[in-house]
KENUBA-816362 format. One record per residue (C-alpha): residue number from 1; z, x, y; residue in one letter. Coordinates in Angstrom, 1 decimal, always signed. Example, Ala and Ser with C-alpha at 12.3 -4.5 7.8 and 13.67 -1.06 7.14 Angstrom:
@nuvex=1, Z=+7.8, X=+12.3, Y=-4.5, finu=A
@nuvex=2, Z=+7.1, X=+13.7, Y=-1.1, finu=S
//
This chain:
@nuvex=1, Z=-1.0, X=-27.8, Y=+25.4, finu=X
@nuvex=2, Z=-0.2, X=-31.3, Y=+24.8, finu=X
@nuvex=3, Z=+1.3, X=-31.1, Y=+21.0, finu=X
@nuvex=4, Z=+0.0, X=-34.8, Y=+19.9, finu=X
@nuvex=5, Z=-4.2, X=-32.8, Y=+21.5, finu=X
@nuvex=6, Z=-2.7, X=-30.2, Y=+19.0, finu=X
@nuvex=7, Z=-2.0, X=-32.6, Y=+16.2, finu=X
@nuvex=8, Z=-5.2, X=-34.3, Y=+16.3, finu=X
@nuvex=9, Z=-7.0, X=-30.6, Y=+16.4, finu=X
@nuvex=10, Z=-5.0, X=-30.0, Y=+13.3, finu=X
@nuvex=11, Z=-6.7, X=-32.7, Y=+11.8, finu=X
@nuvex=12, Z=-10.0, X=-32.5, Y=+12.5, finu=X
@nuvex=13, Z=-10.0, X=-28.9, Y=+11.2, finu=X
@nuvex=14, Z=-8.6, X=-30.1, Y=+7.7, finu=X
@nuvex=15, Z=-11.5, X=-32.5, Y=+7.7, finu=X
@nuvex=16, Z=-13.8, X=-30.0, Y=+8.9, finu=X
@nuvex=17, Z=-13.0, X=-27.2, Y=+6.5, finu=X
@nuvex=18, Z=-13.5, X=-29.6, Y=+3.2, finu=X
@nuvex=19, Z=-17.6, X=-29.5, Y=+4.3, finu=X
@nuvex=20, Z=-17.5, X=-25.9, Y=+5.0, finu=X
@nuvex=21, Z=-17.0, X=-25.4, Y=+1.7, finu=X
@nuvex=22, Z=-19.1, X=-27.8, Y=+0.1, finu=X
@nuvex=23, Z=-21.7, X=-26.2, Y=+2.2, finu=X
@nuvex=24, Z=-20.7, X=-22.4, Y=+1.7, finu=X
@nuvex=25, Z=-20.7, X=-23.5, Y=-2.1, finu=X
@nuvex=26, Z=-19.2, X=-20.7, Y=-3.9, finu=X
@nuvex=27, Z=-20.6, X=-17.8, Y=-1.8, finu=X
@nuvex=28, Z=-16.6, X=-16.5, Y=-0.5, finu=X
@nuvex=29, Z=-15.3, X=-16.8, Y=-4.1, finu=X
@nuvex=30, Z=-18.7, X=-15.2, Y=-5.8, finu=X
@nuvex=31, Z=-18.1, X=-12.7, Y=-2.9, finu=X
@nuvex=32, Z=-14.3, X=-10.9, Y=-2.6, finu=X
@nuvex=33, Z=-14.6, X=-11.0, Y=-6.7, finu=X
@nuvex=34, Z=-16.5, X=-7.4, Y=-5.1, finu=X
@nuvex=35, Z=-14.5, X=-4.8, Y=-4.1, finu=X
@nuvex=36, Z=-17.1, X=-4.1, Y=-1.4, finu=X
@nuvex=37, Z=-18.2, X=-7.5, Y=+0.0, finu=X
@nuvex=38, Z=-17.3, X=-8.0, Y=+3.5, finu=X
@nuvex=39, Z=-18.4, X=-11.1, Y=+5.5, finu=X
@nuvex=40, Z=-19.5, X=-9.3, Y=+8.3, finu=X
@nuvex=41, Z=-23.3, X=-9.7, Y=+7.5, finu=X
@nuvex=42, Z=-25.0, X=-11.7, Y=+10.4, finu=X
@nuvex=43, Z=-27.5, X=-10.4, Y=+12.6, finu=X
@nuvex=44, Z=-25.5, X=-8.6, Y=+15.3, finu=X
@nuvex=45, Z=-22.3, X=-7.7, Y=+13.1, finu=X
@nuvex=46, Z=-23.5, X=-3.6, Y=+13.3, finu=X
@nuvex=47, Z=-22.2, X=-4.1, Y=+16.9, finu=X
@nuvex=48, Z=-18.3, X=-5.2, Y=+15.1, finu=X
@nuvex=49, Z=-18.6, X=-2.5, Y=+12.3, finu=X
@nuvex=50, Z=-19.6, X=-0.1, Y=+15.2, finu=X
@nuvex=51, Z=-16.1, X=-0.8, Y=+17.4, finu=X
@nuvex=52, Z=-13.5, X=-1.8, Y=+13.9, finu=X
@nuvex=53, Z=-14.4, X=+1.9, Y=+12.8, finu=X
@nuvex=54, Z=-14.1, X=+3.1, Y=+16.5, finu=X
@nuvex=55, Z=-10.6, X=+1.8, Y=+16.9, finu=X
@nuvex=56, Z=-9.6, X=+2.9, Y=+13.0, finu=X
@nuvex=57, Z=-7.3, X=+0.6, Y=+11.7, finu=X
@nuvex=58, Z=-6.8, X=+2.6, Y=+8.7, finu=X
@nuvex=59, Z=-3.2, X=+2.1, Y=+6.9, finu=X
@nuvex=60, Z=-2.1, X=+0.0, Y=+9.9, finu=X
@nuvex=61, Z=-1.0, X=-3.7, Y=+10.1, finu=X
@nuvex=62, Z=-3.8, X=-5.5, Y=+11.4, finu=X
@nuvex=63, Z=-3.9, X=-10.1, Y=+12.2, finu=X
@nuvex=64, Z=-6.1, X=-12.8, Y=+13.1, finu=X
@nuvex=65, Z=-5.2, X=-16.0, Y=+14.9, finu=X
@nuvex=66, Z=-6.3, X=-18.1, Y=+14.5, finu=X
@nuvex=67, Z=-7.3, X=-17.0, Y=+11.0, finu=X
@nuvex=68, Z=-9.7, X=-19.7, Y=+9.7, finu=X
@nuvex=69, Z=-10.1, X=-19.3, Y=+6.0, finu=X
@nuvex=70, Z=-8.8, X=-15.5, Y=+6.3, finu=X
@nuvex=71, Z=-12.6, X=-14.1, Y=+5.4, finu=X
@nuvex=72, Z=-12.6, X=-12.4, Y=+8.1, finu=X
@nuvex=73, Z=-9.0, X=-11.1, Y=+8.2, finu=X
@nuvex=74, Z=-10.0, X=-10.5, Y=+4.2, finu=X
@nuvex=75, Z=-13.3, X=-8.3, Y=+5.2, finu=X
@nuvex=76, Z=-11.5, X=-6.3, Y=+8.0, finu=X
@nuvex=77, Z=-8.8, X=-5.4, Y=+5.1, finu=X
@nuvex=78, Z=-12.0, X=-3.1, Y=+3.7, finu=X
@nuvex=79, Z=-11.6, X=-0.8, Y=+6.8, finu=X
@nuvex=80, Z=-8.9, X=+0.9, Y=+5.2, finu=X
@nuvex=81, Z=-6.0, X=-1.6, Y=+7.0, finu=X
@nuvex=82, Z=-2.6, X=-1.2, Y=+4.6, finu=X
@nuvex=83, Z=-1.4, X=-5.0, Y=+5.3, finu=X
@nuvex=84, Z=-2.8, X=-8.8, Y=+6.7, finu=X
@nuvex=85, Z=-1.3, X=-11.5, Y=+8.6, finu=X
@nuvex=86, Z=-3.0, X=-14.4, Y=+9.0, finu=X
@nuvex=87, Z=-1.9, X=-17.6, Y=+10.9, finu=X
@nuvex=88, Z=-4.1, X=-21.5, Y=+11.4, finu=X
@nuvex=89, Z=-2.8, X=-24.4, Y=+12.3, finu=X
@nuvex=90, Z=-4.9, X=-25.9, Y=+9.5, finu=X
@nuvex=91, Z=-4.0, X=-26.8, Y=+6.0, finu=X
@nuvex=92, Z=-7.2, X=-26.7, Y=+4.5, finu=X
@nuvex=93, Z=-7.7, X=-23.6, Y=+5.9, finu=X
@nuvex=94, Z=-4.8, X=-21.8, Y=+4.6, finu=X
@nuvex=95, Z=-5.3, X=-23.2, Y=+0.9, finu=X
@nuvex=96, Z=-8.7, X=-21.8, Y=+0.9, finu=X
@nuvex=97, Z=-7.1, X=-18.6, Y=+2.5, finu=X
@nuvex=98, Z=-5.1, X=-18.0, Y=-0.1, finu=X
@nuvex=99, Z=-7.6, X=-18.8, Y=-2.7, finu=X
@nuvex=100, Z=-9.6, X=-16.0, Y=-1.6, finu=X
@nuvex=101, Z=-6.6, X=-13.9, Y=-1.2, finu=X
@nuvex=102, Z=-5.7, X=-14.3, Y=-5.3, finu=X
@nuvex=103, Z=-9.1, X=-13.6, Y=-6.0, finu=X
@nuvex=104, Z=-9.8, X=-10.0, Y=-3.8, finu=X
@nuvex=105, Z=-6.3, X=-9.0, Y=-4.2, finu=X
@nuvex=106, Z=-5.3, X=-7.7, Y=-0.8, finu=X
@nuvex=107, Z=-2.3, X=-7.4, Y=+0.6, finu=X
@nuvex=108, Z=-2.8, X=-10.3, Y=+3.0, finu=X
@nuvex=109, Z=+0.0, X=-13.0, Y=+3.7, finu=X
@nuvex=110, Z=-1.2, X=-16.1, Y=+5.5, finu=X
@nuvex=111, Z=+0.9, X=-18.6, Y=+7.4, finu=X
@nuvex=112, Z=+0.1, X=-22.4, Y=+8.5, finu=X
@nuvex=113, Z=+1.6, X=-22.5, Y=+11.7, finu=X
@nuvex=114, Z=+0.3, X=-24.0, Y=+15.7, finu=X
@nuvex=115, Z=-0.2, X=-20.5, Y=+17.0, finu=X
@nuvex=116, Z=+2.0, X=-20.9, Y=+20.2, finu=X
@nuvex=117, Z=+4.9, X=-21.8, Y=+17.6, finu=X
@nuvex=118, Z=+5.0, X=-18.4, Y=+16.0, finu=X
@nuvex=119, Z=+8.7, X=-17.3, Y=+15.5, finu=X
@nuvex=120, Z=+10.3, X=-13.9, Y=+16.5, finu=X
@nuvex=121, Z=+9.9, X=-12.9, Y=+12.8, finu=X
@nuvex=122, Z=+6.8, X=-10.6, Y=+13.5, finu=X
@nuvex=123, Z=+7.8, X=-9.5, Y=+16.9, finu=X
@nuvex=124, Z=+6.4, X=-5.9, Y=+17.8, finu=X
@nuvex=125, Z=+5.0, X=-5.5, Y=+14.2, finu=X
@nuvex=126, Z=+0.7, X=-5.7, Y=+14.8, finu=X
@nuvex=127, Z=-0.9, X=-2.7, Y=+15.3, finu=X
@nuvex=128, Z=-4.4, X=-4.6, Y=+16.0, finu=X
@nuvex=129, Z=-4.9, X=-8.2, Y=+16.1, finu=X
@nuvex=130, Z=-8.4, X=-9.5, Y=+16.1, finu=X
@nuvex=131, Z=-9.3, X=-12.3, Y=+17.8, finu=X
@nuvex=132, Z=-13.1, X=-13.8, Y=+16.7, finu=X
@nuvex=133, Z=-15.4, X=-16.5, Y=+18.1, finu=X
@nuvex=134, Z=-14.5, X=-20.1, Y=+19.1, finu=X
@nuvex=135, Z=-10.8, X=-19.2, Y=+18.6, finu=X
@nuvex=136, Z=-9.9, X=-19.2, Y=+22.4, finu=X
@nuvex=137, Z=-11.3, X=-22.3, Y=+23.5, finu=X
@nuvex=138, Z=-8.7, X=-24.0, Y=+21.6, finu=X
@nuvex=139, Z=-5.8, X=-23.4, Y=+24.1, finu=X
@nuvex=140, Z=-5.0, X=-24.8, Y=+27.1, finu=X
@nuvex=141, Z=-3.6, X=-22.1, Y=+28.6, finu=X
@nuvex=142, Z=-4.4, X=-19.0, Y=+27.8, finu=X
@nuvex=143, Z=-1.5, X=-17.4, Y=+29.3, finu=X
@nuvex=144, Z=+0.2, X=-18.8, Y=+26.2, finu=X
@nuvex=145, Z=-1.7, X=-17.7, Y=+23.7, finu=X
@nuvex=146, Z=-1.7, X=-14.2, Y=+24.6, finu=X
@nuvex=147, Z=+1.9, X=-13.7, Y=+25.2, finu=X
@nuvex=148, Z=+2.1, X=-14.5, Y=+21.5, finu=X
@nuvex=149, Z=-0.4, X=-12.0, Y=+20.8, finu=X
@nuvex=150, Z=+1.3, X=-9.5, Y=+23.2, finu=X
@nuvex=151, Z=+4.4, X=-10.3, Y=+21.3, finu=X
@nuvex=152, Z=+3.1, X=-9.7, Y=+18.3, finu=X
@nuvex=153, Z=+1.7, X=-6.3, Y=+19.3, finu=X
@nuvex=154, Z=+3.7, X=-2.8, Y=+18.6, finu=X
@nuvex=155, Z=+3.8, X=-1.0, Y=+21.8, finu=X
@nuvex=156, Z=+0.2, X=+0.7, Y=+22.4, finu=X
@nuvex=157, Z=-1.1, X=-2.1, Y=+19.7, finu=X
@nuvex=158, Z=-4.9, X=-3.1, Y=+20.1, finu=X
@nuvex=159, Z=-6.8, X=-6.0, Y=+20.4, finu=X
@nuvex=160, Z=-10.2, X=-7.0, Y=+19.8, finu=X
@nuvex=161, Z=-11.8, X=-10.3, Y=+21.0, finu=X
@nuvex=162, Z=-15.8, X=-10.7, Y=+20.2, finu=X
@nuvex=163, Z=-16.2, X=-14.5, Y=+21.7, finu=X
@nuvex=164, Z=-18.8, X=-16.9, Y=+22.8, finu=X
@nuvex=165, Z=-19.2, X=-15.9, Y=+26.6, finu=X
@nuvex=166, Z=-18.2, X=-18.9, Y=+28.7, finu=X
@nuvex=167, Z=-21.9, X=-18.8, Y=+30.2, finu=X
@nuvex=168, Z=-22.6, X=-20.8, Y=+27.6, finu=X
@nuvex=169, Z=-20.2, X=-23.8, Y=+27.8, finu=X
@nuvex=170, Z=-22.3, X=-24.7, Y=+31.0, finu=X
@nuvex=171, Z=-24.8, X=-26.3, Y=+28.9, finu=X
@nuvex=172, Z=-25.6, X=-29.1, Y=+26.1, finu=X
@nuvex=173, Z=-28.7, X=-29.6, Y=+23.9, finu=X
@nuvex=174, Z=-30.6, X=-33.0, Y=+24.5, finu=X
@nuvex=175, Z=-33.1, X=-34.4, Y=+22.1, finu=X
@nuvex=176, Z=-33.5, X=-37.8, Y=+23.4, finu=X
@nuvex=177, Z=-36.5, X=-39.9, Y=+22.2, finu=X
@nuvex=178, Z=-37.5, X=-36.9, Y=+19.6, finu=X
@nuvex=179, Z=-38.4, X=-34.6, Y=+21.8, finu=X
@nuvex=180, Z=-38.0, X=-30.6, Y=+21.8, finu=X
@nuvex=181, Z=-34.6, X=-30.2, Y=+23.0, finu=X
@nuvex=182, Z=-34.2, X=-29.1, Y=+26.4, finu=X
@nuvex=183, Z=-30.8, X=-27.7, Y=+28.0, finu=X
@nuvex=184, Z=-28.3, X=-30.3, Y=+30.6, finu=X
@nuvex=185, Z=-25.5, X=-29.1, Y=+33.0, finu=X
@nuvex=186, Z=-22.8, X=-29.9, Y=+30.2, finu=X
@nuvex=187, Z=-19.7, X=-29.1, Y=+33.0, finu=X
@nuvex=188, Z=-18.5, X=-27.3, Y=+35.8, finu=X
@nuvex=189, Z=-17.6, X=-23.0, Y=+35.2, finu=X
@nuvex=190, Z=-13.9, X=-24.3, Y=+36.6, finu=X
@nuvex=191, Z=-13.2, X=-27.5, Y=+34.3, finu=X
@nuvex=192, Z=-9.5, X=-27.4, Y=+33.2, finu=X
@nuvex=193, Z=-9.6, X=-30.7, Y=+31.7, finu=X
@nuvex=194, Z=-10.2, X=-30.7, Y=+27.9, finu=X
@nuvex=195, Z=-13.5, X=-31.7, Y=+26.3, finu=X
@nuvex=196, Z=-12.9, X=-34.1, Y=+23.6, finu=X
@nuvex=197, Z=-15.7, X=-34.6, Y=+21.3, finu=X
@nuvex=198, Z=-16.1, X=-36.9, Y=+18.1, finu=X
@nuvex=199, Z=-19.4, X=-35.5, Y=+16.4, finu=X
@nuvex=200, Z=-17.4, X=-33.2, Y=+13.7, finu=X
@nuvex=201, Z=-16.9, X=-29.5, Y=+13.7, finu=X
@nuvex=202, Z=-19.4, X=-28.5, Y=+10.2, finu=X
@nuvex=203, Z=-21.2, X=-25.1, Y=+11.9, finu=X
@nuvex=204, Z=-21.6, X=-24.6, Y=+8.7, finu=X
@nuvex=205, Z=-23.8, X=-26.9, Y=+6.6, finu=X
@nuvex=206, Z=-24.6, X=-29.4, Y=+9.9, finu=X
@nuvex=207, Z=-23.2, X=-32.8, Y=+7.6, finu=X
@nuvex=208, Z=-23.3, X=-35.1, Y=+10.4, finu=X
@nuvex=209, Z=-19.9, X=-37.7, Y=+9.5, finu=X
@nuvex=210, Z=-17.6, X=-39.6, Y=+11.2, finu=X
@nuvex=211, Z=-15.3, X=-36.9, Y=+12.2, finu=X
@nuvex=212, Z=-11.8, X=-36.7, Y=+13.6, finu=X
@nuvex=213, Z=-11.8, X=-36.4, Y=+17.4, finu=X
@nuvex=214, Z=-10.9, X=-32.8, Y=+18.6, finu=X
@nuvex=215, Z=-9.9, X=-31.1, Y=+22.4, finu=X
@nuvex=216, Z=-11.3, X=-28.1, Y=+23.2, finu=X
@nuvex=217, Z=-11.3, X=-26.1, Y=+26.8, finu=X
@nuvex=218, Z=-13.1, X=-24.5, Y=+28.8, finu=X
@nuvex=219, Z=-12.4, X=-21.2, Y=+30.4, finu=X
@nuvex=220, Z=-14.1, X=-18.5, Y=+32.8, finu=X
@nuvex=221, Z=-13.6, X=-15.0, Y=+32.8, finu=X
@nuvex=222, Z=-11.0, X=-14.7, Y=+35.0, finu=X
@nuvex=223, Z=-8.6, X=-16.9, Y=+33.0, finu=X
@nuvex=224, Z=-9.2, X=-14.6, Y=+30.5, finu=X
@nuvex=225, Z=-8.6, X=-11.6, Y=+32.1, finu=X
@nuvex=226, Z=-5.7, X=-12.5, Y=+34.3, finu=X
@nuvex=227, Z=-3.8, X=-14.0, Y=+31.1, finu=X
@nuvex=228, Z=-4.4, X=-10.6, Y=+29.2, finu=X
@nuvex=229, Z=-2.9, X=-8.6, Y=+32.4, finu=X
@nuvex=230, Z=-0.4, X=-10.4, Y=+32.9, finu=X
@nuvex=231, Z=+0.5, X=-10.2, Y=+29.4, finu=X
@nuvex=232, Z=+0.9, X=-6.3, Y=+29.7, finu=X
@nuvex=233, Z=-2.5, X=-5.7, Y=+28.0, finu=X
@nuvex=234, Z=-4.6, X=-3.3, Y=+29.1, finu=X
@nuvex=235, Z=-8.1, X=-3.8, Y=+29.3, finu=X
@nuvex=236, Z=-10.1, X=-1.0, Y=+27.5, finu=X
@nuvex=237, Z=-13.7, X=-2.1, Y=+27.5, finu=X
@nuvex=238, Z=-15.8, X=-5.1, Y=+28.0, finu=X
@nuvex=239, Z=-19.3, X=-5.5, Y=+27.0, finu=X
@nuvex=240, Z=-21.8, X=-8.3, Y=+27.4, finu=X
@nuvex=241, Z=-24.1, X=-9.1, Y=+25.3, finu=X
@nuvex=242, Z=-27.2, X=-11.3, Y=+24.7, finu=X
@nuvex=243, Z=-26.6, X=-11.9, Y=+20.9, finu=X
@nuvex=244, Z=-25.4, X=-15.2, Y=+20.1, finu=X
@nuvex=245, Z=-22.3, X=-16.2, Y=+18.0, finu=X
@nuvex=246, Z=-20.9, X=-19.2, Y=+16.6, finu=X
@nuvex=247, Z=-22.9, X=-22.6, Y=+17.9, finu=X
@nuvex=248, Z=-23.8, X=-22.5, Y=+21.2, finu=X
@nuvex=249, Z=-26.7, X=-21.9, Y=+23.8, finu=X
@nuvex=250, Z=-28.5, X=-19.4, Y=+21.7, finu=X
@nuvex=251, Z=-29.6, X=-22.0, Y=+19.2, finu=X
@nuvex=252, Z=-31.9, X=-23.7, Y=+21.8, finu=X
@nuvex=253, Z=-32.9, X=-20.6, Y=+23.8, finu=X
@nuvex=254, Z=-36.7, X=-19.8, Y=+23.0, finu=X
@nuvex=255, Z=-36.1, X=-15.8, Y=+21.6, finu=X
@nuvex=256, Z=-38.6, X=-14.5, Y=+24.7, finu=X
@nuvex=257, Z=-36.0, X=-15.9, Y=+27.2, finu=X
@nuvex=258, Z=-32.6, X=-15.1, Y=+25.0, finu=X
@nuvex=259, Z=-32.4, X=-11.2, Y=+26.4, finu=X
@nuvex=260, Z=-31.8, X=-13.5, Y=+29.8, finu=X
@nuvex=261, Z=-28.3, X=-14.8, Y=+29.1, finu=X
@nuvex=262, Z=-24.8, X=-13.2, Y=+28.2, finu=X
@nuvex=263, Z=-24.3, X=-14.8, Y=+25.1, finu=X
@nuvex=264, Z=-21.3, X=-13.1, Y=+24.1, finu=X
@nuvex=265, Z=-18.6, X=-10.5, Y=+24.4, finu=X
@nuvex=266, Z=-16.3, X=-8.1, Y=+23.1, finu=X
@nuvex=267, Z=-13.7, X=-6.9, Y=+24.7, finu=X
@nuvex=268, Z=-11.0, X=-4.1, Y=+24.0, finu=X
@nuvex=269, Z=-7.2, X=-4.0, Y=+24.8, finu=X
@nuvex=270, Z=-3.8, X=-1.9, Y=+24.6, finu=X
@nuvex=271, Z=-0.7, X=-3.3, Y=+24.4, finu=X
@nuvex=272, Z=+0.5, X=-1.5, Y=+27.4, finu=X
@nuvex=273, Z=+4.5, X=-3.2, Y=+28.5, finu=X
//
């Protein structure tokens, strides 16, 4: 991926993060003061719970990357995993990582880093890395990204990946002239080139501003796949699913027609080289 796309990515996340928090208010920091708080909440998350206690990460090494804030990497910690790495390319990110890290006091170390930079230092040292919505979309080629991961990976090491099913990225909402919005052929399944868009990246709290412009990219199934084989990671399971995640197609998808689409995915690997 180009580094100066990677740069400006980098940038728009910093901005980003600063209304996530305004918007999240003091929910995170209220929340890992409790031993037993866990972030994964949502509608849908019994589905995540289900396959984390399947795979057992108890006393292993466990990542995320990209990491975000680390609340998820944080919440997973409470399913018994002896040690965290976390790695962002943001900065804002990190800080607020770490903040929540002082303040659960888990044995979590997060790094600010561009995730296809990663040096040998962790080679063969993950036994599961989990990989969570809108992560993947961020990378170019994929290829890349999961030879880091496969790097990272002890031999027989898992992944997880729950993501936004690339379904979705056919599609934008519309709401010209105040009407309901309706649903536009966004872009072709096989786009390669990236998306750049200028309208801010708060999922959280919706602040419309004058953001930072950011690249993202599209990928199909196959890409993602075929970078995981040949990446020496065997593919375990894959299940569909109509449940929405992150901010996408579900959001303007009347709920009698939602059971219609694949929304999103998880899928199970094994480190297998």
């Amino acid at each position: 991926m180009d580094k100066e796309l990677t740069e400006k990515n980098r940038e728009a996340w910093n901005e980003a993060l600063l209304y996530h928090q305004k918007a999240r208010k003091n929910w995170l920091y209220d929340g890992f003061r409790d031993p037993n708080f866990t972030t994964f909440q949502r509608d849908g998350d019994d589905l995540l719970i289900e396959n984390f206690e399947k795979i057992n990460i108890k006393n292993k090494t466990i990542a995320q990357l990209p990491c975000n804030n680390g609340r998820e990497l944080l919440s997973l910690m409470k399913f018994g995993a002896k040690k965290g790495i976390g790695f962002d390319i943001s900065d804002t990110a990190i800080l607020e990582a770490e903040k929540l890290r002082s303040i659960s006091n888990l044995n979590v170390d997060f790094y600010r880093t561009n995730i296809l930079e990663i040096d040998n230092t962790f080679n063969n040292s993950i036994d599961f890395i989990y990989i969570s919505e809108g992560s993947l979309q961020w990378f170019a080629f994929l290829d890349d990204y999961f030879r880091i991961i496969s790097k990272l990976l002890k031999n027989d090491g898992k992944i997880m990946i729950y993501e936004m099913h690339p379904f979705t990225n056919f599609f934008i909402p519309s709401n010209e002239m105040g009407v309901e919005p309706t649903l536009d052929i966004f872009s072709s399944y096989f786009e390669k080139s990236p998306y750049s868009a200028k309208n801010g990246l708060d999922y959280i709290g919706q602040t419309k501003y004058k953001a930072k412009e950011c690249f993202s990219y599209m990928h199909t199934i196959s890409d993602i796949l075929n970078a995981l084989i040949s990446n020496g990671i065997e593919i375990e399971k894959m299940e569909e699913y109509n449940i929405g995640c992150g901010m996408e197609l579900a959001t303007y998808i009347k709920d009698e027609n939602r059971v219609k689409f694949p929304l999103s995915y998880i899928l199970i690997g094994k480190k297998s080289l």
